[in-house]
NUDO-144057 format. One record per residue (C-alpha): x, y, z. Coordinates in Angstrom, 1 decimal, always signed. Each point is the difference from the previous one (the first is absolute). Layout:
NUDO-144057
{r {X; Y; Z}}
...
***
This chain:
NUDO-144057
{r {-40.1; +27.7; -73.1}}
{r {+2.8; +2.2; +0.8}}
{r {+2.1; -2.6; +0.5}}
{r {-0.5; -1.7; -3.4}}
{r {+0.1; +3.3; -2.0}}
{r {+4.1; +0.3; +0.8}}
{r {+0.5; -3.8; -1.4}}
{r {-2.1; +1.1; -2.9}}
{r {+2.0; +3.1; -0.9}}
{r {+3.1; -2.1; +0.8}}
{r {-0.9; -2.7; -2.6}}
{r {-0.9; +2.7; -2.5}}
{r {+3.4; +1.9; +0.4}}
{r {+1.9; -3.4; -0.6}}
{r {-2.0; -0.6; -3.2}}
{r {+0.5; +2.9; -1.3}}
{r {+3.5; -0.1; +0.5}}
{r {+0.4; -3.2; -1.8}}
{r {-2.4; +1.8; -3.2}}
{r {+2.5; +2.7; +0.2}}
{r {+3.0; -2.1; -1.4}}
{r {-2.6; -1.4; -2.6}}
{r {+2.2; +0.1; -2.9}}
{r {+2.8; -1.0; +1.5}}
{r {-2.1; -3.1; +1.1}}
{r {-1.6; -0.3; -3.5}}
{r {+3.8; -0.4; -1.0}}
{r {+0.7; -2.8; +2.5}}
{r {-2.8; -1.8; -0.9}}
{r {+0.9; +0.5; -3.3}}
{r {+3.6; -1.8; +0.3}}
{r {-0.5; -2.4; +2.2}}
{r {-2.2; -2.6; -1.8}}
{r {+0.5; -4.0; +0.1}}
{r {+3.7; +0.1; -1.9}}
{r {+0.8; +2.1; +3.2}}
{r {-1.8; -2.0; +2.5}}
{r {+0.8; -3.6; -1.6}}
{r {+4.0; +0.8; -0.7}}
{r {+0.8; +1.7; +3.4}}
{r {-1.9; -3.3; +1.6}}
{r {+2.3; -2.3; -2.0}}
{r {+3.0; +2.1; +0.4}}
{r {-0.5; +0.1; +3.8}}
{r {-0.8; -3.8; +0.7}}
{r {+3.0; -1.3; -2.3}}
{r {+2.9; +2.8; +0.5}}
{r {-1.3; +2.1; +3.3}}
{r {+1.0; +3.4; -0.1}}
{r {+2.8; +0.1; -3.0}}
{r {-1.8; +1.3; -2.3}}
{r {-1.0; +3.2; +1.8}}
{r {+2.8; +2.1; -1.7}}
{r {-2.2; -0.8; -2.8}}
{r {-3.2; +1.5; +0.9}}
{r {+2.2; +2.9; +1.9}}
{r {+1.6; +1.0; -3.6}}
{r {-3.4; -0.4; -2.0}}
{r {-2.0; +2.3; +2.6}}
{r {+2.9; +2.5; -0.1}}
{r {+0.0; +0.0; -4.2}}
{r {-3.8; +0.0; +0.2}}
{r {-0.1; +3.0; +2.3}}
{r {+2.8; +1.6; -2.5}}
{r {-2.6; -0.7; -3.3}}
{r {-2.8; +1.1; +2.1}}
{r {+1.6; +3.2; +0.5}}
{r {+1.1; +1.4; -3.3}}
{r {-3.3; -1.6; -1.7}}
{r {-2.0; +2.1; +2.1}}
{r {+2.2; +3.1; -0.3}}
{r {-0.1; -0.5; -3.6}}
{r {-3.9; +0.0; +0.0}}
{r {+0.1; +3.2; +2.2}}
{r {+2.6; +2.1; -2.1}}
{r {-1.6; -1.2; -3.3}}
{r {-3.7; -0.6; +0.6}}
{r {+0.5; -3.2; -2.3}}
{r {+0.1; -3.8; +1.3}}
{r {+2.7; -2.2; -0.5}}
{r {-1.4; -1.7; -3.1}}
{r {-0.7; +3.3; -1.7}}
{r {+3.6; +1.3; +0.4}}
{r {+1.0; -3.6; -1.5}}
{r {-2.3; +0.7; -2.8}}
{r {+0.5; +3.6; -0.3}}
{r {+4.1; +0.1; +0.4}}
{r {+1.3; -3.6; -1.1}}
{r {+0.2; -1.4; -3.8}}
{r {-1.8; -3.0; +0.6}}
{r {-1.7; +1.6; +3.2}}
{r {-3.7; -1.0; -1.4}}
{r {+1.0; -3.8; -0.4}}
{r {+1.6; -0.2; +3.2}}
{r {-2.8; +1.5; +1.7}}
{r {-2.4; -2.0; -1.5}}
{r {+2.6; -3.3; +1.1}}
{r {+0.0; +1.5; +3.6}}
{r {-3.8; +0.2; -0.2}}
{r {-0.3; -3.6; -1.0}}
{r {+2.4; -1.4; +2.1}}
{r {-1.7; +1.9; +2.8}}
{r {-3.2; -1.3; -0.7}}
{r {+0.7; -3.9; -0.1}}
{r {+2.3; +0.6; +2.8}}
{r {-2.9; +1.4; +2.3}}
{r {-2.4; -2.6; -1.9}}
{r {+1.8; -3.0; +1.6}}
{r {+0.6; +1.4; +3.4}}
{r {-3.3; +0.9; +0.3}}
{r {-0.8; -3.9; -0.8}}
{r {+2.1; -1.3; +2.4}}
{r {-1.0; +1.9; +2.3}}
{r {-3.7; -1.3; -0.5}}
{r {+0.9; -2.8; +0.1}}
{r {+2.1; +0.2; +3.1}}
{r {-3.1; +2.4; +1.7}}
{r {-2.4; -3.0; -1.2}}
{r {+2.3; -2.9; +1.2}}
{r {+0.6; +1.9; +3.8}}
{r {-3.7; +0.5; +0.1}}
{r {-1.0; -3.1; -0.8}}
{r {+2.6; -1.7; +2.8}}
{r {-1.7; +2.5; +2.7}}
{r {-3.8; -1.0; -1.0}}
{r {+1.3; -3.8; -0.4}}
{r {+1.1; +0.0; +3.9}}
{r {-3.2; +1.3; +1.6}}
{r {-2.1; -1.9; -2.7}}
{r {+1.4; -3.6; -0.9}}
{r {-2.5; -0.5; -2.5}}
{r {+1.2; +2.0; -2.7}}
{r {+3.5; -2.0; -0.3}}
{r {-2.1; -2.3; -2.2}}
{r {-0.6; +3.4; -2.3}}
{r {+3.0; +1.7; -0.2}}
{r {-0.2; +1.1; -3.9}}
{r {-3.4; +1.2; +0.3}}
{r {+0.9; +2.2; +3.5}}
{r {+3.3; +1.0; -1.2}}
{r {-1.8; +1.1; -3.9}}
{r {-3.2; +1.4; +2.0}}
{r {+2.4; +2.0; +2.7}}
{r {+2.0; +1.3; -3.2}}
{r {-3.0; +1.2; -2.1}}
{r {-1.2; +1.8; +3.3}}
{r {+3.1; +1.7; +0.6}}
{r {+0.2; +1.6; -4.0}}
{r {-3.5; +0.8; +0.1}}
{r {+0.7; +1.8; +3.3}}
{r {+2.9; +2.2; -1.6}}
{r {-1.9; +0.3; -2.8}}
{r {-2.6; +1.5; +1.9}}
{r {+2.5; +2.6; +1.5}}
{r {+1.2; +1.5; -2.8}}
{r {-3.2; +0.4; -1.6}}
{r {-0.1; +3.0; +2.5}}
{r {+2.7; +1.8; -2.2}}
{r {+1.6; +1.9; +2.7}}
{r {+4.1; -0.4; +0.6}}
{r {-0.3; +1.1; +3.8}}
{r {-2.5; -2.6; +0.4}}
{r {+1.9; -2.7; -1.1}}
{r {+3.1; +1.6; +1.5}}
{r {-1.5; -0.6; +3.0}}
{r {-1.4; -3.3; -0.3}}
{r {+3.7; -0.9; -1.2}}
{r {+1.5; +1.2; +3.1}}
{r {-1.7; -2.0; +2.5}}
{r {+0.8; -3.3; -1.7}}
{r {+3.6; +1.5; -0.4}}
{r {+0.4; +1.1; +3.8}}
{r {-1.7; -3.3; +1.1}}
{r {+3.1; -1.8; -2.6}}
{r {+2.4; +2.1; +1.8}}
{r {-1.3; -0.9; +3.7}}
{r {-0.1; -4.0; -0.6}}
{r {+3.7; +0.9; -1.4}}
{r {+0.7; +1.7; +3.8}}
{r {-2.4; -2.6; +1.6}}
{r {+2.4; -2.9; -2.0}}
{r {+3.2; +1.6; +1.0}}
{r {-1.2; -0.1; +3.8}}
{r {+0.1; -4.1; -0.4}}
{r {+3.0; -0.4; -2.5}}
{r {+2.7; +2.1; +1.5}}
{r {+3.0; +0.5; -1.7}}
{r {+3.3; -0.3; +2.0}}
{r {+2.4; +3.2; -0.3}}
{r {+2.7; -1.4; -1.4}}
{r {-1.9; -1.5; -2.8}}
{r {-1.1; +3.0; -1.0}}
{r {+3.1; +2.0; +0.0}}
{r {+1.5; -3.1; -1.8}}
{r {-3.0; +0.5; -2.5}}
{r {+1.7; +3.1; -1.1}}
{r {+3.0; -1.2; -0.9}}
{r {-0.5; -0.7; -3.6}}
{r {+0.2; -3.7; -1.4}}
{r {-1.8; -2.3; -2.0}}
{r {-1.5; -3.6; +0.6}}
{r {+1.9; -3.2; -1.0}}
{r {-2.5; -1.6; -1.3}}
{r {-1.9; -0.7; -3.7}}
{r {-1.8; +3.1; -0.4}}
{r {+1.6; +2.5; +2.2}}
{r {+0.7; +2.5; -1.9}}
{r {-3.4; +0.2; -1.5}}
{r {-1.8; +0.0; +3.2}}
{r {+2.3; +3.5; +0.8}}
{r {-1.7; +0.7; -3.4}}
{r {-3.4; -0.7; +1.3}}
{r {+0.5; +2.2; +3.2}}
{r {+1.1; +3.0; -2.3}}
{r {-2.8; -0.6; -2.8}}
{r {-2.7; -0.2; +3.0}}
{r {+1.3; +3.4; +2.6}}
{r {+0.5; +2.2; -3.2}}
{r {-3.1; -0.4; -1.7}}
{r {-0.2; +1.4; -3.7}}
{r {-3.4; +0.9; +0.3}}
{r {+0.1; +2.1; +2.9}}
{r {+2.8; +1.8; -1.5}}
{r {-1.9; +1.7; -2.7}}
{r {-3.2; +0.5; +1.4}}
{r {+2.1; +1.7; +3.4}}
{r {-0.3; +3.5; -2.2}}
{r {-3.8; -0.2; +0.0}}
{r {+0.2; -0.2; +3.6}}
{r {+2.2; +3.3; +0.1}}
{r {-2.5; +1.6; -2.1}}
{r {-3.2; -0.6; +2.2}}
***
């Protein structure tokens, strides 16, 4: 007994840490979605490490709009959509534009990644069970309507710790497969300092994957609700 009761108190130190930078996980998991996941994997296999100057330059600007957003919020006591409204000509149509772009944006990645949550799922079950390869629609579909009417589920409770929380331990176990995947795949030095160095791929499509990378690290929507993480 006494020798369990120190693991215990261990384990419940550690999680508490972790719940401690909530928000800043809440964040994370709010920016990295598919776009990130699915560009960075494409980026990586076709052009290795030259595109980290990229991602360096988008976390730095991120970090910068992070900042006065935030400060904003706790000088003011308004968000960033209510200055636009309140201090801009047009501010009411542009915030209601940000709104809507906001919204299909986060509508389509959370679809993908259903689908991509489904698809994985499905694969897993598929290996230890060879009979459902013959009924891949109906797992994939059943495995997707379980997973919605499990978030649904937990935000019927209404609280934003709650779901904090819930949030973080998906988003710490995103960030240790990332560790965990590193650990296989590891980079050479010199790639990486050559990564720096700023240059775009020769090839059809270059410069909008550099696009991709900037449009999927500094992530609009995050940017304007950062002030109502100030606030709490």
């Amino acid at each position: 007994m006494d020798a369990t009761t120190p693991n215990k108190s261990l384990i419940k130190k550690i999680i508490a840490l972790v719940l401690g930078f909530g928000p800043g996980i809440f964040a994370i998991g709010y920016t990295i979605g598919t776009g990130s996941v699915t560009s960075m994997i494409v980026a990586g296999s076709k052009f290795n490490m030259q595109l980290l100057w990229v991602l360096l330059l988008s976390c730095l600007f991120s970090g910068i709009l992070m900042f006065a957003y935030g400060n904003y919020a706790l000088l003011t006591g308004e968000t960033a959509l209510y200055g636009f409204k309140k201090h801009f000509k047009y501010g009411k149509i542009l915030a209601i534009l940000i709104i809507v772009g906001i919204t299909f944006g986060q509508w389509n990645s959370l679809m993908g990644i259903l689908g991509i949550s489904s698809n994985i799922i499905f694969e897993i079950l598929s290996v230890n069970f060879e009979g459902l390869a013959a009924y891949k629609y109906e797992t994939v579909l059943i495995t997707a309507i379980v997973i919605i009417v499990t978030f649904y589920l937990l935000m019927l409770v209404g609280k934003y710790t709650f779901f904090e929380k819930i949030l973080v331990i998906f988003v710490t176990l995103m960030g240790l497969s990332f560790v965990l995947s590193l650990c296989f795949v590891q980079p050479l030095p010199l790639d990486v300092v050559k990564g720096l160095i700023p240059t775009i791929p020769d090839v059809v499509g270059g410069k909008m994957l550099v696009a991709a990378f900037v449009g999927t690290t500094m992530a609009s929507g995050y940017i304007f609700i950062a002030p109502s993480f100030c606030k709490r």
